[in-house]
N, C-alpha and C positions, 0 to 999 in steps of 0.2 A: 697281404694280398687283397686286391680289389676286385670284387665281380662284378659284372656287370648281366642283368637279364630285362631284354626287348620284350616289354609289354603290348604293345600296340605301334603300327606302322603305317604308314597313310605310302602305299606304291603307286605309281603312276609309270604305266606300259605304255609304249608309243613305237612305232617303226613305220616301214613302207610294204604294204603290200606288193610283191613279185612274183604276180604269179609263174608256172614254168609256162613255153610254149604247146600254145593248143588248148588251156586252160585257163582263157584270158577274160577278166571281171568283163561281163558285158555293161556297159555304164547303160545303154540309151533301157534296159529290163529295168535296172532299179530307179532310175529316173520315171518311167514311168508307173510302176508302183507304189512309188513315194508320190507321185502327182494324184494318182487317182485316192489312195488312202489316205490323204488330206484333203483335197475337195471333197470328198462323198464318206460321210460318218457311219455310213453302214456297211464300208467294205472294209473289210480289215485286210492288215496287210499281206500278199499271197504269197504261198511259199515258191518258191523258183530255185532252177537248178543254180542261176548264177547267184541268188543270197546263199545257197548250199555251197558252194564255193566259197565264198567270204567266211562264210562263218567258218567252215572245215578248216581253211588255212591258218586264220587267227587261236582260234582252241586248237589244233596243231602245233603252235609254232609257239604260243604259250605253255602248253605240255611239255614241250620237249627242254625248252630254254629255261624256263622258273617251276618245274614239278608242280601246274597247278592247274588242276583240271575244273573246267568249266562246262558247264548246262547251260541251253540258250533258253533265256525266259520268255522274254518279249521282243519283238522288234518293230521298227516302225519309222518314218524318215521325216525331214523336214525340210521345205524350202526358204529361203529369205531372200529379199525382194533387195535394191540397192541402200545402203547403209541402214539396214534395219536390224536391232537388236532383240533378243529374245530376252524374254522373260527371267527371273530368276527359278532353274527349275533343282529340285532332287529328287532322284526316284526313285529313294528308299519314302515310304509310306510309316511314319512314326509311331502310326498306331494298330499295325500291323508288322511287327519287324519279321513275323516266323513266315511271310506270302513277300518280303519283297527282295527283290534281288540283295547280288553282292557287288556285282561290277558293272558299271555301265561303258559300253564300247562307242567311240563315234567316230566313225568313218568317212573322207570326204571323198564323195561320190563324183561328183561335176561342181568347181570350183572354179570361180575367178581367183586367178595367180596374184597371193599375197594380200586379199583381204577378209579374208574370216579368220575369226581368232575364237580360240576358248577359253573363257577365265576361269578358274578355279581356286573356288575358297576355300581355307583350311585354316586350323587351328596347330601352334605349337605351342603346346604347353598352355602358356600366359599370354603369350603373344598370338592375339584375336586375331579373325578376317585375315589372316595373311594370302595374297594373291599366288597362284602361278597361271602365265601364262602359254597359249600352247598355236604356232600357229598353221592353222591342219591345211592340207594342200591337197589336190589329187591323190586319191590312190593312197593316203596315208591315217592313220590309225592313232586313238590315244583312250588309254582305258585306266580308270580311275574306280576308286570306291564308292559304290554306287551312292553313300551316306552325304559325299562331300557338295552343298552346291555349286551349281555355275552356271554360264549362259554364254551363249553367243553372241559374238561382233563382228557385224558386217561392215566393212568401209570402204567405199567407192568399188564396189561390186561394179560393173557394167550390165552381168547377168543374171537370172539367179543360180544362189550357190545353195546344191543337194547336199543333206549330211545324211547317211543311215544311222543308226542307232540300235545298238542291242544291249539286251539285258540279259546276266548274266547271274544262274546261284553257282557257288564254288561250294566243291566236296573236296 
């Protein structure tokens, strides 16, 4: 008889946010909280009923679906300007692992249709750098281990394209 026992797992969560009626993401609040907490470095980002929403649903809907309850750490948003790429980012902090999240959430907020992507590097095994790519739309979600890096790809955007962003510890 062969056994087998899962050491470590690299999960990657994605759907679409739906919310019910009367409960609906207000885009034009988080657009403008993600504008103003990027231009101006001494506002941090404000809490609002419609990110209470987003987030309620997502830890919800993760709760119920994979038994895995989440704490919202940090959140915070970004814009990109027509085919402009982000940076290489991770926001696990290496020399702090017991203060930095678990999962990182990224949300697209207001999107041009069919150009922002999100790359994600990971390791199997032996086999380095392996890619997945993910490409986030309206209203849609993808949440990864906060450990793994990635970055954004913008391509022939028309406008710019909002992502929210949360940070997540799991208990």
């Amino acid at each position: 008889m062969i056994k087998k026992e899962t050491l470590s797992e690299i999960a990657i969560y994605y759907g679409t946010v739906k919310m019910p009626e009367g409960f609906e993401i207000e885009k034009d609040e988080l657009v403008k909280n993600i504008t103003l907490s990027s231009y101006y470095e001494n506002i941090n980002y404000p809490f609002s009923v419609t990110w209470d929403k987003l987030k309620t649903y997502i830890t919800d809907f993760i709760k119920v679906e994979h038994k895995i309850i989440l704490i919202p750490k940090k959140t915070y948003g970004n814009f990109y300007e027509k085919n402009e790429i982000s940076k290489l980012k991770i926001e696990v902090n290496h020399n702090d692992l017991n203060n930095s999240p678990d999962f990182v959430l990224l949300y697209g907020v207001e999107l041009d249709s069919k150009t922002c992507e999100v790359i994600i590097y990971y390791d199997d095994n032996r086999r380095k750098d392996k890619v997945f790519n993910f490409l986030l739309e309206n209203d849609k979600f993808i949440m990864f281990p906060a450990s793994q890096s990635y970055y954004i790809k913008n391509n022939k955007n028309s406008y710019l394209n909002f992502i929210q962003t949360i940070t997540f510890d799991y208990i």
